[in-house]
Residue, then its C-alpha position, 0 to 999 in steps of 0.5 A: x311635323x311641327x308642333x302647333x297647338x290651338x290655345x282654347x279661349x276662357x273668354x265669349x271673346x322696304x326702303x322707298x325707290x326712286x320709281x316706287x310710287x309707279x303703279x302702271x302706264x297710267x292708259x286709258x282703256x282705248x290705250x290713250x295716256x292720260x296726263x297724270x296718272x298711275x304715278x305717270x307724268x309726260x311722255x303720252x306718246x312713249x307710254x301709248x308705244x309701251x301700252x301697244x308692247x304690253x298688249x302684244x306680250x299679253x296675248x303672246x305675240x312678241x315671244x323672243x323679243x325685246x323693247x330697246x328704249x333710248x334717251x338721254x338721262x332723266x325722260x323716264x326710261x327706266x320709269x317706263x319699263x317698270x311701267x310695263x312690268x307693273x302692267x304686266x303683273x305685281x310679280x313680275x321681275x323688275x331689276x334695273x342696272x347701269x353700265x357702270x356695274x358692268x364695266x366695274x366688276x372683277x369677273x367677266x361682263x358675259x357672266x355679270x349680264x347673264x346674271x341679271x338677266x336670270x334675276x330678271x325671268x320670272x317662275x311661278x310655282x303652286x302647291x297645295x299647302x295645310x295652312x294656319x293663315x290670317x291677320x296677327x292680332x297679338x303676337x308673344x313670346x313665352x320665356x324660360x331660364x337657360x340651362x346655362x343659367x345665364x339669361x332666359x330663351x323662349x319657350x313657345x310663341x303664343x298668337x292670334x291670327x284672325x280672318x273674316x270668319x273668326x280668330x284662333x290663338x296658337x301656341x307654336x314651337x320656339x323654332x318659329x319665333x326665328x322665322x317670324x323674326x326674319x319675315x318681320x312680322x308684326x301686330x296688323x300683317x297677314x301671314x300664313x303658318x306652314x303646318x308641317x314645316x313651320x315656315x313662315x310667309x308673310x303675305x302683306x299687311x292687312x288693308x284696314x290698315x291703309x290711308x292715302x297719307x301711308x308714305x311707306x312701300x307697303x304692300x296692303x292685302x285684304x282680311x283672309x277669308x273662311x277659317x284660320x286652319x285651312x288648305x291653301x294653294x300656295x303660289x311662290x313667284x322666284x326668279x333664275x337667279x334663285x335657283x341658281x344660288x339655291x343649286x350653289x347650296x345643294x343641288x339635289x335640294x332645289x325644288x324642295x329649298x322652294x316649296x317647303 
């Protein structure tokens, strides 16, 4: 098991897209389109269709079957289907193509569209999990001299994490500090700590932080509630493509690849 320790206080104490401003269809309840809305403009009567699309999907009527839209450039066609799979759910997997990916690519165009075609089929995932989650409220690392003598390595990583019930400083493996460097964590995100691998996830960052100016694609999450060390039902939402490249690595390690 990692070592994680609670540090006892003395104290009383991504790039931006061309479409990411998209949130939905921009629809009414009685599914008609309003003129500006959910980062929608125009096109009422498409996004009206596309409306009657989600709903069928969503109560599972329109299983094996597909929406064709056609066009010329520029009247938001690809604005639209991310549309569709924002209302369908923030999970969902989107990826756009152009056919110049296609016919540009060295191996053969069956194999290129099956491939998006797997990163774009969704699978949902749930375990549950002994967690330290909560929002970072101070992040440190502790160093000591290399045995080389040359330089200095960390020695332990020292955080806060708090949630709506209280904080919690933990003194945590020097292996960590290379899973919180990937995930970028900083100062204001929510993350969770795996307790018996040490895997890192960061969730998003914490709302208090959020302004209607914010141009960044950030996504916000509320403060995490009840105590910092917790049991928590983890949810991974990965793709067919992901297995396959984890299967590439090693086969009898996918599901485990994922879930630890």
């Amino acid at each position: 098991m990692m070592k994680i320790e609670e540090v006892k206080s003395t104290t009383k104490t991504q790039r931006i897209a061309h479409h990411s401003h998209i949130k939905g269809l921009g629809l009414q309840e009685d599914g008609t389109a309003l003129e500006n809305a959910s980062g929608m403009v125009g096109q009422q009567i498409a996004r009206e269709a596309a409306g009657i699309f989600v709903d069928l999907v969503k109560s599972k009527k329109l299983a094996g079957r597909a929406l064709l839209m056609a066009g010329p450039p520029g009247t938001g066609k690809t604005a639209i289907a991310l549309a569709v799979a924002q209302e369908l759910g923030s999970k969902v997997p989107f990826y756009p193509m152009v056919g110049s990916e296609v016919y540009s690519a060295e191996v053969k165009k069956t194999e290129v569209l099956m491939e998006n075609f797997r990163r774009a089929i969704g699978l949902r995932i749930k375990e549950t999990k002994e967690v330290w989650e909560g929002e970072v409220i101070e992040l440190k690392t502790e160093e000591k001299d290399d045995q080389t003598g040359y330089g200095k390595v960390v020695s332990a990583v020292v955080i806060t994490l708090k949630t709506s019930k209280g904080s919690k400083t933990l003194k945590l493996d020097p292996s960590i500090h290379e899973n919180l460097t990937r995930e970028k964590v900083t100062i204001g995100d929510v993350i969770y700590i795996e307790a018996n691998s040490g895997n890192v996830k960061r969730v998003g960052r914490c709302d208090v932080y959020n302004s209607e100016y914010d141009l960044e694609a950030e996504e916000y999450v509320p403060l995490p509630k009840g105590d910092v060390h917790k049991k928590k039902e983890i949810v991974q939402d990965v793709t067919l493509h992901d297995l396959d490249v984890a299967n590439a690595k090693n086969p009898k390690e996918v599901m485990i690849s994922f879930l630890l």
